[in-house]
C-alpha positions as a Markdown table, in Angstrom:
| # | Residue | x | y | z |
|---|---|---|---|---|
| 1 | Unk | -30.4 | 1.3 | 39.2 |
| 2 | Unk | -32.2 | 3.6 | 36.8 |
| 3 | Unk | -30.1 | 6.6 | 38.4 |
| 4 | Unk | -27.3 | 5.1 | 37.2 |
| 5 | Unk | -28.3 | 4.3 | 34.1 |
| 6 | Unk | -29.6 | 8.0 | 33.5 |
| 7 | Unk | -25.8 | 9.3 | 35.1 |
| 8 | Unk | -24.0 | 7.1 | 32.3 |
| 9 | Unk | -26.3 | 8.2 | 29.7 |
| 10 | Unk | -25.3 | 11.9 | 30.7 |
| 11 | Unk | -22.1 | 11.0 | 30.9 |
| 12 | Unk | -21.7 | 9.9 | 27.4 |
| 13 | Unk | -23.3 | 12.6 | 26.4 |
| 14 | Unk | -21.2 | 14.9 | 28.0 |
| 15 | Unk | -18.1 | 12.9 | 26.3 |
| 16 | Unk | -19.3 | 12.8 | 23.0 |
| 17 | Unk | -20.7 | 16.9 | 22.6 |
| 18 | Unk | -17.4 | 17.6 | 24.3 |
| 19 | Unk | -15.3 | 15.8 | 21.7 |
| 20 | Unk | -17.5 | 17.1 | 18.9 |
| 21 | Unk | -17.1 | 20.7 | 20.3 |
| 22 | Unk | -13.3 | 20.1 | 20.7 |
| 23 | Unk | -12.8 | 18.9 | 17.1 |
| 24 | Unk | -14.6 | 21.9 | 15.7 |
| 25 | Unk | -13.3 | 24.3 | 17.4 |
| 26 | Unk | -10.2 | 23.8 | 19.2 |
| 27 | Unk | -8.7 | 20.9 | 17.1 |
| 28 | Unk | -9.5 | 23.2 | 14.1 |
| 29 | Unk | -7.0 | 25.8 | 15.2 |
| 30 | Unk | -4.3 | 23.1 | 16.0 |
| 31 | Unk | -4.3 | 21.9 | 11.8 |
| 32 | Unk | -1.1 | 20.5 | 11.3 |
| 33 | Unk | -1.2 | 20.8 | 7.3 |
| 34 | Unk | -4.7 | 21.2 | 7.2 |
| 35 | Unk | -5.5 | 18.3 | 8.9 |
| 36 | Unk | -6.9 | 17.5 | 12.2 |
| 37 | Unk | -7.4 | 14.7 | 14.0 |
| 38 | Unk | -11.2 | 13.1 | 14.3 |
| 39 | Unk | -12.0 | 12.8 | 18.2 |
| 40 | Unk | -15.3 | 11.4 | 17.3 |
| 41 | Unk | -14.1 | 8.3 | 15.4 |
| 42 | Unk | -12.0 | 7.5 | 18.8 |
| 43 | Unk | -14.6 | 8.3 | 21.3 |
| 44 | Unk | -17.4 | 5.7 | 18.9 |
| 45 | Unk | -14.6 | 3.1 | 18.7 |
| 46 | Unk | -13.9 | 3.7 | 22.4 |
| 47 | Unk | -17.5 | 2.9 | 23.4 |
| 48 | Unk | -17.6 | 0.3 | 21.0 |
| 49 | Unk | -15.3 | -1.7 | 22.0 |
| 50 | Unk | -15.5 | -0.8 | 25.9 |
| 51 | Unk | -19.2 | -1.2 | 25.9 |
| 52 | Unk | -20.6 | -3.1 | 23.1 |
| 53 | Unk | -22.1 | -3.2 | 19.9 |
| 54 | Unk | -25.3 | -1.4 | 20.7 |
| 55 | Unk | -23.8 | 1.3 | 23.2 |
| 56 | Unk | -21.5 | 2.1 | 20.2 |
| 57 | Unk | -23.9 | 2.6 | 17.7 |
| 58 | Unk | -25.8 | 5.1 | 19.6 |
| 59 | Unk | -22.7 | 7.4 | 20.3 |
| 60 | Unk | -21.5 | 6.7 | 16.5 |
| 61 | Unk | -25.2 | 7.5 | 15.1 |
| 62 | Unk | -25.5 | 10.2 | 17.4 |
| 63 | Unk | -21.8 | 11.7 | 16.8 |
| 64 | Unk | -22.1 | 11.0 | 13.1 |
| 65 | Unk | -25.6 | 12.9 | 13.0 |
| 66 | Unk | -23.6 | 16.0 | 14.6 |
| 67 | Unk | -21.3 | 15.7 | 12.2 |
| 68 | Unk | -24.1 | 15.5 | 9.6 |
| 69 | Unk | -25.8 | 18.6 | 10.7 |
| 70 | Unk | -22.2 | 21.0 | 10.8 |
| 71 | Unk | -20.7 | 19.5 | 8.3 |
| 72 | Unk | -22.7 | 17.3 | 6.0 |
| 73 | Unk | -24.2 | 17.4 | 2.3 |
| 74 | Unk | -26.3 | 14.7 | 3.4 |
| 75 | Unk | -27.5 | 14.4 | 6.5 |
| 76 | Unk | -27.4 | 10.8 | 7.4 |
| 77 | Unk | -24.0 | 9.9 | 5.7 |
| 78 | Unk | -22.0 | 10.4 | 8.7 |
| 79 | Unk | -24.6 | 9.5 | 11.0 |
| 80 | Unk | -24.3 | 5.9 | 8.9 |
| 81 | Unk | -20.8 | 5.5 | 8.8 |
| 82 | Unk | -20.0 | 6.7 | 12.7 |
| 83 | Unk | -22.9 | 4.0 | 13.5 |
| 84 | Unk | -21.4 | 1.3 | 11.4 |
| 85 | Unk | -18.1 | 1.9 | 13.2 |
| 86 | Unk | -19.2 | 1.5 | 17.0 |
| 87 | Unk | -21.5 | -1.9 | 15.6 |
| 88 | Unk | -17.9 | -3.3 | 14.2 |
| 89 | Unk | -15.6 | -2.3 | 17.0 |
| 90 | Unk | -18.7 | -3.2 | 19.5 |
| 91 | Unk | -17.9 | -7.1 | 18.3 |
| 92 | Unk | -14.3 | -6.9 | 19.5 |
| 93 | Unk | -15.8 | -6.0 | 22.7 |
| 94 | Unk | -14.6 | -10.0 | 23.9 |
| 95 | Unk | -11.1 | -9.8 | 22.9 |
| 96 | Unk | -10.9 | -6.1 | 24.8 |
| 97 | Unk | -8.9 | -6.0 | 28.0 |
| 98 | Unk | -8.7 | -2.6 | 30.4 |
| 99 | Unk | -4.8 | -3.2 | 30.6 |
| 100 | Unk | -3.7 | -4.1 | 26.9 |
| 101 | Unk | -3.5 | -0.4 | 24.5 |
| 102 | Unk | -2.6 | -2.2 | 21.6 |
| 103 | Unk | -5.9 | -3.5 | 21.0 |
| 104 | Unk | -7.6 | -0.1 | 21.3 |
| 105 | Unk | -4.9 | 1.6 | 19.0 |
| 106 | Unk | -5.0 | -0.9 | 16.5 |
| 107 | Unk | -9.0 | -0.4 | 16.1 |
| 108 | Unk | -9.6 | 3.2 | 16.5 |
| 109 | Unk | -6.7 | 3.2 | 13.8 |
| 110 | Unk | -8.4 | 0.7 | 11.6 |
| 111 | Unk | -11.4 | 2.8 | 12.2 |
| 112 | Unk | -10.0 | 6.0 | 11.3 |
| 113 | Unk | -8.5 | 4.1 | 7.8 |
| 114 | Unk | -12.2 | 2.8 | 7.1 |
| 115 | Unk | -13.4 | 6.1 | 7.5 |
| 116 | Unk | -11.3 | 7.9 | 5.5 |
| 117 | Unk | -11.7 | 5.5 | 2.6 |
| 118 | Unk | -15.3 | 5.8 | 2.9 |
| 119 | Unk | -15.7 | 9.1 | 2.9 |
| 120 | Unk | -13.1 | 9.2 | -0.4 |
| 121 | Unk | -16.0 | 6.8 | -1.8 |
| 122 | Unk | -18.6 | 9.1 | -1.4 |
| 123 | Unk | -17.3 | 12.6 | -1.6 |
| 124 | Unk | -14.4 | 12.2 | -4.4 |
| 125 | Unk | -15.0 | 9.0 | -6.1 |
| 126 | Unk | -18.7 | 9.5 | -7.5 |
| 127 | Unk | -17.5 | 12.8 | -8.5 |
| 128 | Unk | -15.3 | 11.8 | -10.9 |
| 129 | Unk | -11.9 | 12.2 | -8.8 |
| 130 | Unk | -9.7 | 9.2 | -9.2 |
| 131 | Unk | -6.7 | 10.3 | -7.6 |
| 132 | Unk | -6.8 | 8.0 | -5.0 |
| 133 | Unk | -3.3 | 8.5 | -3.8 |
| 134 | Unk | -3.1 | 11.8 | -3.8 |
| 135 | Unk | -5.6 | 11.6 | -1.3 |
| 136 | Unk | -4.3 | 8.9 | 0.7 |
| 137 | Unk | -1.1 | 10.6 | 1.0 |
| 138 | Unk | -2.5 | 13.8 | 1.8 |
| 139 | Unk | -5.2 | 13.5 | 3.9 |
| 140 | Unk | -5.6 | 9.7 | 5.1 |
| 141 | Unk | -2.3 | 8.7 | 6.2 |
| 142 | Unk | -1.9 | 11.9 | 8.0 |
| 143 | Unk | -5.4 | 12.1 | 9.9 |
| 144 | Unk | -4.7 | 8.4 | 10.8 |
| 145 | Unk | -1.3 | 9.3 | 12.3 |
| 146 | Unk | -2.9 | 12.8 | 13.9 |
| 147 | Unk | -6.3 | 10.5 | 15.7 |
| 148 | Unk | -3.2 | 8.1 | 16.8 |
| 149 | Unk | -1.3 | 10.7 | 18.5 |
| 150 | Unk | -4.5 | 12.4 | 20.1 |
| 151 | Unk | -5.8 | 8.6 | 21.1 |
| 152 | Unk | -3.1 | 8.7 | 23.3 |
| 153 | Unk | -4.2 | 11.2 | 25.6 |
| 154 | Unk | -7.7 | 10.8 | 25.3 |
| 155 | Unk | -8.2 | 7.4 | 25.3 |
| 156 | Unk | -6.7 | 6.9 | 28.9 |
| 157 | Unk | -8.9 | 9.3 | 30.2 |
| 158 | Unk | -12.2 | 7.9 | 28.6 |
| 159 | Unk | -11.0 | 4.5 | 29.7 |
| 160 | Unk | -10.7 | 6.3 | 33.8 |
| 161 | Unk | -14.4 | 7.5 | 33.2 |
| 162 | Unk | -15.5 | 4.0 | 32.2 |
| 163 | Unk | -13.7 | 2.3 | 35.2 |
| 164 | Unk | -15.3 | 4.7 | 37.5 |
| 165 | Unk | -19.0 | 4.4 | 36.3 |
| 166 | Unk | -18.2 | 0.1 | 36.6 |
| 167 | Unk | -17.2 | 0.4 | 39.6 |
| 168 | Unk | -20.2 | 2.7 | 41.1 |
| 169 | Unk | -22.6 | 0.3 | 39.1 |
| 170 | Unk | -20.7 | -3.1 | 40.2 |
| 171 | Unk | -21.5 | -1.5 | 43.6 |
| 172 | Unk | -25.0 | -1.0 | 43.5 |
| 173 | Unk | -25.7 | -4.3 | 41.9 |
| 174 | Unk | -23.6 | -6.0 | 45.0 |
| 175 | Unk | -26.0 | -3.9 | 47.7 |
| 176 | Unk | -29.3 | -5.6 | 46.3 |
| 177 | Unk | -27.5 | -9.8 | 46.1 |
C-alpha cells in the first residue's frame, strides 16, 4: 500500500513540475496577445475536484509556491490563492463524475475567473489602478478563454492518469479483502 501511495505522490509531482515547466517556458512562446493560458490553475482544480479537498491544497500550495518563487513579489501570495482554489474545487469533489466534462470546465473556468480577479486585487487595485475593465477585457476574459481551450487537451489526459492509478490501487486493496 505505501508503494502506491509513494507512486501517486510522484506522480503528481511529476504532473504538476511538468505543467509549471510547460507554462513557463513553452506556453510562454505560444502568447496569443500576450496572454497565456495558466496550466497550474487546471491541474489544482483537476486534483481538487478529482481527489478532494486536501489532495488539492497540496498541489495548489505547492504549484502556487512555484509560482511564488519565479514569479512572485511575495512569496506566499500564489502559494495562498492556488491552495484556496484546490480546498474550494476539492468540496465539489461529490457532485464530480469521470464521464460528465461540463462540470470540470465549468470549475477550472470559475477558477481561472477567481484568480484573475484576485490577483487584480492585489497587484493593480492596492496600487491605485482602477481600471477594472480594462483589465478584464484584456487580460481576464482572454486567459479564461485560453486555460478553456488548453483544458481540453489536458484535462482528458490528467483524468487517464487518475483512472489508471484507481484502478492499480482498487486492485491492491481487493488482493488483501
Amino acid at each position: 500500500m505505501k508503494v502506491l501511495k509513494m507512486k501517486r505522490f510522484l506522480v503528481t509531482a511529476l504532473i504538476v513540475i511538468a505543467a509549471y515547466l510547460l507554462q513557463c517556458t513553452v506556453f510562454s512562446r505560444l502568447e496569443l496577445a500576450g496572454i497565456k493560458p495558466n496550466l497550474l490553475v487546471i491541474v489544482t482544480a483537476a486534483f481538487g475536484f478529482m481527489r478532494g479537498s486536501k489532495e488539492g491544497m497540496l498541489v495548489g500550495f505547492v504549484s502556487g509556491l512555484l509560482m511564488d518563487i519565479q514569479f512572485g513579489d511575495v512569496i506566499g501570495l500564489y502559494a495562498l490563492i492556488y491552495l484556496v482554489t484546490g480546498y474550494i474545487n476539492g468540496l465539489f469533489e461529490r457532485l464530480y463524475f469521470d464521464d460528465d466534462i461540463k462540470l470540470p470546465i465549468l470549475l477550472i473556468a470559475a477558477s481561472e475567473f477567481l484568480y484573475g480577479v484576485i490577483i487584480y486585487f492585489f497587484m493593480f487595485l492596492l496600487r491605485s489602478d482602477f481600471d477594472f475593465l480594462f483589465y478584464l477585457n484584456k487580460i481576464i476574459i482572454p486567459e479564461l478563454i485560453y486555460t478553456i481551450g488548453i483544458t481540453l487537451i489536458l484535462y482528458p489526459l490528467i483524468l487517464l492518469i487518475n483512472h489508471k492509478l484507481e484502478s492499480e490501487e482498487k486492485r491492491s486493496a481487493s488482493k488483501f479483502v
